[in-house]
C-alpha atoms as a printed R data frame, in Angstrom:
    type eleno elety resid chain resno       x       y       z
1   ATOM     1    CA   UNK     A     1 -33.759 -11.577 -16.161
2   ATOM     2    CA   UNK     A     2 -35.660 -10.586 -13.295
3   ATOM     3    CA   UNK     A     3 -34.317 -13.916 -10.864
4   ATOM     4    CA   UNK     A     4 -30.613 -13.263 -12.177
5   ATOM     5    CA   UNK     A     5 -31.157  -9.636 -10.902
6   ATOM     6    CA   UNK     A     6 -32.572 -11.395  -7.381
7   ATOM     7    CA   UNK     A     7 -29.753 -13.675  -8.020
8   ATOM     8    CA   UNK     A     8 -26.935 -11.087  -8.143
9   ATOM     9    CA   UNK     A     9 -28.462  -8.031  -6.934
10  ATOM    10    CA   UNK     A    10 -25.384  -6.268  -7.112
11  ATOM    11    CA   UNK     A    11 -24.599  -7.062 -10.504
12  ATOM    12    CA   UNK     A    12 -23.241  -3.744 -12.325
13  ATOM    13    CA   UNK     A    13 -21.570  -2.278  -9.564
14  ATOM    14    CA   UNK     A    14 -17.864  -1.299  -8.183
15  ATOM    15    CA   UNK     A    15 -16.945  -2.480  -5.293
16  ATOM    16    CA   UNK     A    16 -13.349  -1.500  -3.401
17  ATOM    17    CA   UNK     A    17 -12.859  -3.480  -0.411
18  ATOM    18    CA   UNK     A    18  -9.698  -2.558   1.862
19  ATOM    19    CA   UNK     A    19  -7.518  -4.686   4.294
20  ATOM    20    CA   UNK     A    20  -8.667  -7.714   2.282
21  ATOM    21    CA   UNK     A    21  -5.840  -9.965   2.710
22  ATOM    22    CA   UNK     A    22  -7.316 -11.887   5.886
23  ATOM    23    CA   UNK     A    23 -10.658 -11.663   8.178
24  ATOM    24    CA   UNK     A    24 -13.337  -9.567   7.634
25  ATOM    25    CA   UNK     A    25 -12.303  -7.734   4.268
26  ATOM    26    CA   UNK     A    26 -11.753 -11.309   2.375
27  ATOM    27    CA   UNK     A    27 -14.993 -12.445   3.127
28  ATOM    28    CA   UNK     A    28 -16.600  -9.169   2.405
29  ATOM    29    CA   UNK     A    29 -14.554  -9.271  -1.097
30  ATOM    30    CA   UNK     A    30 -15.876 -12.543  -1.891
31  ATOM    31    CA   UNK     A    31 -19.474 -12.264  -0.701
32  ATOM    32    CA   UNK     A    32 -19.522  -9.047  -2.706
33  ATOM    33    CA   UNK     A    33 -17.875 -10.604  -5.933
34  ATOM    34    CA   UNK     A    34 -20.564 -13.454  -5.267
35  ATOM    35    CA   UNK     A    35 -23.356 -10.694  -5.121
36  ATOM    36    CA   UNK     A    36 -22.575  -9.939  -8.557
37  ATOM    37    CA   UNK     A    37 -20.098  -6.790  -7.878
38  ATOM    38    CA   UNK     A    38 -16.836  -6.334  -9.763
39  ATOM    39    CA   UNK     A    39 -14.393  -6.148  -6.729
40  ATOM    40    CA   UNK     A    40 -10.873  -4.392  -6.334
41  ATOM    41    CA   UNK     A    41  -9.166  -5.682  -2.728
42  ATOM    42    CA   UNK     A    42  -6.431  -3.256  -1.653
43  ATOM    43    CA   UNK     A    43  -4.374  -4.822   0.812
44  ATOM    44    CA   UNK     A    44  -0.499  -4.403   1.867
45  ATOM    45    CA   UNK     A    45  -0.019  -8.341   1.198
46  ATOM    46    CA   UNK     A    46   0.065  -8.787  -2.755
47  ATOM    47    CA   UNK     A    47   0.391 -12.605  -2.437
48  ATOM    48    CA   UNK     A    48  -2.849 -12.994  -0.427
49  ATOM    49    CA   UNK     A    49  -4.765 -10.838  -2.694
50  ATOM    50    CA   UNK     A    50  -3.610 -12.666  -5.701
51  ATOM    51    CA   UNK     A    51  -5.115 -15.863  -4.242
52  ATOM    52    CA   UNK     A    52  -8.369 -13.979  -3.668
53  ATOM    53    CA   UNK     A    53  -8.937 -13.027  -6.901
54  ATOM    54    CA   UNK     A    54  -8.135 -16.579  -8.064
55  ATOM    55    CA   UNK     A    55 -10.435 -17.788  -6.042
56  ATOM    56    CA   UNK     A    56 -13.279 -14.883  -7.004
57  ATOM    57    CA   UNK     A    57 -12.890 -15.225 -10.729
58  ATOM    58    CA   UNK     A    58 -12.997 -19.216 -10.131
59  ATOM    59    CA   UNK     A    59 -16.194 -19.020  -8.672
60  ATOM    60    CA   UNK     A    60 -17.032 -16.725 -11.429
61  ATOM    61    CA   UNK     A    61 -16.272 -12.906 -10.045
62  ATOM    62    CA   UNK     A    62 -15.044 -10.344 -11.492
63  ATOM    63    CA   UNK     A    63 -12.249  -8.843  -9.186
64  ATOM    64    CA   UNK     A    64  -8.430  -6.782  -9.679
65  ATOM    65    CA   UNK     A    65  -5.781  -7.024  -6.957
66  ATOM    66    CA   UNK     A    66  -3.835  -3.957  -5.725
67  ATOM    67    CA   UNK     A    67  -0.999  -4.105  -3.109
68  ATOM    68    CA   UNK     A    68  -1.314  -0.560  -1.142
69  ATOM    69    CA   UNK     A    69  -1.260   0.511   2.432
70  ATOM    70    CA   UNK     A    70  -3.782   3.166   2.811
71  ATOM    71    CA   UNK     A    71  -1.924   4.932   5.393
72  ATOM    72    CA   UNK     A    72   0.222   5.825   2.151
73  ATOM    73    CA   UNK     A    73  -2.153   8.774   0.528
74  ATOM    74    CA   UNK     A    74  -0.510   9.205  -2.721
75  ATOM    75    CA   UNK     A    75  -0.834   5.508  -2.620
76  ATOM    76    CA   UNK     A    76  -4.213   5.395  -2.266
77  ATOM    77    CA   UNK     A    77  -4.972   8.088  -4.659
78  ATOM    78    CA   UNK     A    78  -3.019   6.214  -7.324
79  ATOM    79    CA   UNK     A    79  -5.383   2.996  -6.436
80  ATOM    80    CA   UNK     A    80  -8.463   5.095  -7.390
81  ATOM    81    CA   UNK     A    81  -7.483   6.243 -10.508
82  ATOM    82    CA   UNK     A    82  -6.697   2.427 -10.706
83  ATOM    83    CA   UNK     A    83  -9.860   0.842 -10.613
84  ATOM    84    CA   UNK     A    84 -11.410   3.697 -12.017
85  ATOM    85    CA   UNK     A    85  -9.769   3.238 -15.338
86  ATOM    86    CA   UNK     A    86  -9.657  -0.861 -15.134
87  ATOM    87    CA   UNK     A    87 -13.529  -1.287 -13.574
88  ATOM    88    CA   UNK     A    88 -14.852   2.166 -13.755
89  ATOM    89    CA   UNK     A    89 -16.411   4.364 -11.200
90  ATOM    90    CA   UNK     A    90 -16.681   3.106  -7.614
91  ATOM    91    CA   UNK     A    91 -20.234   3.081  -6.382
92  ATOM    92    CA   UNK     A    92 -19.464   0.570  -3.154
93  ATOM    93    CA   UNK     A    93 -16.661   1.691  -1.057
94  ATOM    94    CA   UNK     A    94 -15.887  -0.581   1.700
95  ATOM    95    CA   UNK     A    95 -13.198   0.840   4.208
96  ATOM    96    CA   UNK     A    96 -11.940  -1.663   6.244
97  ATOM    97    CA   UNK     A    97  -8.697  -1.635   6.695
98  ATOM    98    CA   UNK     A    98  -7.372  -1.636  10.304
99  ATOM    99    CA   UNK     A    99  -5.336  -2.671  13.272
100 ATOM   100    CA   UNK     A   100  -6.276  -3.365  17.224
101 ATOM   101    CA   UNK     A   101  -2.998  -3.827  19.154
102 ATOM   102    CA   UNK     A   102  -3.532  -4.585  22.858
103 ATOM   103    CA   UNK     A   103  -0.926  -2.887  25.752
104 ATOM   104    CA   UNK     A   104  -1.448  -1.319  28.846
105 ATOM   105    CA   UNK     A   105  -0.911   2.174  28.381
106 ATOM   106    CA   UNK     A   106   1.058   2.619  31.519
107 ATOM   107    CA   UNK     A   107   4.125   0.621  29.307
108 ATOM   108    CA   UNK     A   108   3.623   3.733  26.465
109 ATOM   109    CA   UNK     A   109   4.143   1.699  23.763
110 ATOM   110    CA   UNK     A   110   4.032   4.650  21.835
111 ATOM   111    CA   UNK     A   111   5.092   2.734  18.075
112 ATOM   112    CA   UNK     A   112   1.533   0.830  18.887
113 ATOM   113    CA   UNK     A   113  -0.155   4.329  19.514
114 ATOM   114    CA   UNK     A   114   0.628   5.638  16.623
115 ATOM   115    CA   UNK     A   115   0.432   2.709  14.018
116 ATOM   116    CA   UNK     A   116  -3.184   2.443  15.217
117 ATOM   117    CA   UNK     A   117  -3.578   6.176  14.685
118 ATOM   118    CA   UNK     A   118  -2.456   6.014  11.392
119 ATOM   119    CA   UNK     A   119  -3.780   3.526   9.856
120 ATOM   120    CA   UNK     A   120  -7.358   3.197  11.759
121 ATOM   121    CA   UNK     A   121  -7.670   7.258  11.197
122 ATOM   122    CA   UNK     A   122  -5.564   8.256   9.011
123 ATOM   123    CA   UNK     A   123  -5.759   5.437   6.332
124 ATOM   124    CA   UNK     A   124  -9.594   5.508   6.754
125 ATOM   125    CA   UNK     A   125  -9.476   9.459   5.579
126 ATOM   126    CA   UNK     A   126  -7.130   8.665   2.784
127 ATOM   127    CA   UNK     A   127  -9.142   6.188   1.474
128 ATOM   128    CA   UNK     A   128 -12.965   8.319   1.658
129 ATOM   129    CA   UNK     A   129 -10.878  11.222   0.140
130 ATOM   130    CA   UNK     A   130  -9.207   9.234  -2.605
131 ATOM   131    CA   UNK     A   131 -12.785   7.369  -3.377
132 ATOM   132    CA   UNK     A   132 -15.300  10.132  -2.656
133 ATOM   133    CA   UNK     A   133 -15.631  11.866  -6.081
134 ATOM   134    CA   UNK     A   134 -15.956   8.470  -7.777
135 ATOM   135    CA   UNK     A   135 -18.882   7.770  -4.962
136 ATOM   136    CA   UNK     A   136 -20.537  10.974  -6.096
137 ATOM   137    CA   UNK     A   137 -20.448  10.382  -9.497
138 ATOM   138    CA   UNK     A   138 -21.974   7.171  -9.491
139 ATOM   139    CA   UNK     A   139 -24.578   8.331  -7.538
140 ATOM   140    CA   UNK     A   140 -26.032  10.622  -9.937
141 ATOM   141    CA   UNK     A   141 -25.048   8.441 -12.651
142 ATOM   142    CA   UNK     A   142 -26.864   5.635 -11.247
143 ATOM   143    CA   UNK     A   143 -28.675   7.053  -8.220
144 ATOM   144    CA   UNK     A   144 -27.013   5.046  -5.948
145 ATOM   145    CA   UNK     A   145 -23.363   4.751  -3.962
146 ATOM   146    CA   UNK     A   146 -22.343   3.485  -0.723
147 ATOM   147    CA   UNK     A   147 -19.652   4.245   1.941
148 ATOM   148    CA   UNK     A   148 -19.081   1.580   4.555
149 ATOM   149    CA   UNK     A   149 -16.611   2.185   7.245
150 ATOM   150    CA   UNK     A   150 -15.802  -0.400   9.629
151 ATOM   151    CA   UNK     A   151 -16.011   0.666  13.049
152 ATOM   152    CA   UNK     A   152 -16.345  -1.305  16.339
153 ATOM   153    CA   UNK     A   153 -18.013  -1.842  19.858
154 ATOM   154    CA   UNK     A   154 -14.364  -0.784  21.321
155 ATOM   155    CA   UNK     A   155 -15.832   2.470  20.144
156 ATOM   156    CA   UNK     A   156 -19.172   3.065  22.812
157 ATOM   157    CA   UNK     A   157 -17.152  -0.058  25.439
158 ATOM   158    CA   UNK     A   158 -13.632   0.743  26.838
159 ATOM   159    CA   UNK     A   159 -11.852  -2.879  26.731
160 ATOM   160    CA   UNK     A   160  -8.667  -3.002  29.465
161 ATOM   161    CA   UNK     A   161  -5.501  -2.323  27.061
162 ATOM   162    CA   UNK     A   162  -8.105  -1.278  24.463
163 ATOM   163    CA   UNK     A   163  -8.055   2.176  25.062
164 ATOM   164    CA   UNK     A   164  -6.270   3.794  21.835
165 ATOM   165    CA   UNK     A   165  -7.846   1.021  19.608
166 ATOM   166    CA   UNK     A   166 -11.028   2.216  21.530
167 ATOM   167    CA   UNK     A   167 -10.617   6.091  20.564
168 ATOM   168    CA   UNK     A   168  -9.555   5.171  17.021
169 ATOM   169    CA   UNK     A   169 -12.516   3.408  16.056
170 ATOM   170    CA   UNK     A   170 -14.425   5.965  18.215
171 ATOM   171    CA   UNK     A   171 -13.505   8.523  15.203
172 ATOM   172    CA   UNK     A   172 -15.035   6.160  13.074
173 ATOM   173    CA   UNK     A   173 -18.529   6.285  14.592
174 ATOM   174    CA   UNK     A   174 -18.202   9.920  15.138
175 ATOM   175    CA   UNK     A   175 -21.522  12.039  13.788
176 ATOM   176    CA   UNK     A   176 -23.640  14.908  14.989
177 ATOM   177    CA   UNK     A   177 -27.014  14.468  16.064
178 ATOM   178    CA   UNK     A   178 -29.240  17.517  17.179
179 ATOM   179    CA   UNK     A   179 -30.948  17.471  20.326
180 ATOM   180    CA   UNK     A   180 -34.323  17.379  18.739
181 ATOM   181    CA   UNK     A   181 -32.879  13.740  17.593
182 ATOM   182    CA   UNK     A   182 -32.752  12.708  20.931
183 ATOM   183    CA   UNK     A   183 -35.362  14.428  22.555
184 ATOM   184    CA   UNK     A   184 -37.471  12.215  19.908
185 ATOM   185    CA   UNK     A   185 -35.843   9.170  21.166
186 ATOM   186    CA   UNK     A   186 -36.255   9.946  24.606
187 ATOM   187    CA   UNK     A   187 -40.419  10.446  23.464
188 ATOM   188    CA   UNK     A   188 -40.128   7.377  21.989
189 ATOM   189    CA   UNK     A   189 -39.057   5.291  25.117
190 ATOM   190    CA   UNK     A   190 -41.301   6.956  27.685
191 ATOM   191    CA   UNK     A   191 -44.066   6.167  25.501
192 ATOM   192    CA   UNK     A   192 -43.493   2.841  25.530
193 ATOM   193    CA   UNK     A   193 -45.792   0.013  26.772
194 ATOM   194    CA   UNK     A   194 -45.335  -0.699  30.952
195 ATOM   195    CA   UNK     A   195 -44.436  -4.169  29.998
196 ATOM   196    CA   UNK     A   196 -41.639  -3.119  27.921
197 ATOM   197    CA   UNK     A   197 -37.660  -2.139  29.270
198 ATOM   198    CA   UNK     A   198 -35.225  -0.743  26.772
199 ATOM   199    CA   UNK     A   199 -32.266  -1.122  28.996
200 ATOM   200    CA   UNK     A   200 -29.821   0.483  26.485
201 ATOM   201    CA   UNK     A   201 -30.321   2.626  23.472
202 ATOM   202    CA   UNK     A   202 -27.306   3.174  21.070
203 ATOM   203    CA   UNK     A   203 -28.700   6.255  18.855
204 ATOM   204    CA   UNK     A   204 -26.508   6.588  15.422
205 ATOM   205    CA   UNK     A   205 -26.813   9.350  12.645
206 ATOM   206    CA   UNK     A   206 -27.875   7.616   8.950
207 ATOM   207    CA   UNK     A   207 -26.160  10.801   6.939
208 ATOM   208    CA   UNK     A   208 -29.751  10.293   5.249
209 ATOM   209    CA   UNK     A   209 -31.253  14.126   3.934
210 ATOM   210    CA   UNK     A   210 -34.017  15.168   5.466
């Protein structure tokens, strides 16, 4: 028992994976499924996540297909209930879903604006709101849940004709740290050996309690 559990550690869990049609949200859905995790892929295209979960269950996953775009709240909403009833409660929340359109923003290709808006902002809201209380109550059923949101290195590096994509998935890293945080950080490098240069420190918030 105790190699099948090293096997498939994730074995017993809910996973909901979104913008799994293509890229990084397939692969995630499969590794997952592959982990042992019962998957639901939410995607817009319903043919692509039917071959998914062909391909899952073939290899012996567990996995349920729902055609939704997230940017839709209702929609999403409806989803959780969804897998809630079909796989029960979510405990692994991927949120994924996402679009990077390049354009220089002196042509104000304001459609572009606001499709990245809504669905790298927007959808990503939708989708912790719709998913949260399930998260919650698998964590103190099972004293454990995770929330994984996709963000990007457009977020702390402005890319030319990158710039909205850029503040989008700036949202998504968005946390407060205190200054004590940081003033422990700084500590931390000026104490460090001569022979040693940290020439850039990215300092993120883990959400952990303290």
């Amino acid at each position: 028992m105790a190699a099948q559990s090293y096997a498939r550690p994730l074995g017993g869990r809910v996973a909901v994976v979104t913008g799994a049609s293509s890229g990084i949200g397939e692969a995630a859905a499969e590794h997952l499924a592959w982990l042992g995790a019962k998957v639901a892929v939410v995607a817009r295209r319903e043919g692509r996540l039917e071959d998914l979960v062909a391909r899952i269950e073939k290899n012996g996953g567990s996995a349920m297909e729902i055609a939704a775009d997230v940017t839709d709240a209702a929609r999403v909403r409806a989803a959780a209930d969804a897998v809630e009833a079909e796989l029960g409660a979510v405990d692994l929340l991927f949120n994924n879903a996402g679009v990077m359109l390049p354009a220089p923003i002196e042509e104000r290709r304001t459609d572009q604006w606001r499709h990245q808006i809504d669905l790298n902002i927007k959808g990503l809201m939708n989708t912790i709101g719709a998913f949260v209380p399930q998260l919650i109550r698998a964590a103190g059923a099972r004293g454990v849940a995770d929330l994984i949101n996709t963000a990007s290195i457009a977020a702390h590096n402005i890319f030319p004709n990158f710039a909205v994509y850029s503040g989008t998935k700036a949202f998504v890293a968005m946390e407060w740290l205190t200054p004590q945080d940081i003033a422990q950080v700084v500590g931390f490098i000026a104490a460090l050996p001569p022979q040693a240069n940290l020439q850039e420190v990215i300092v993120m918030p883990t959400g952990q309690p303290t």
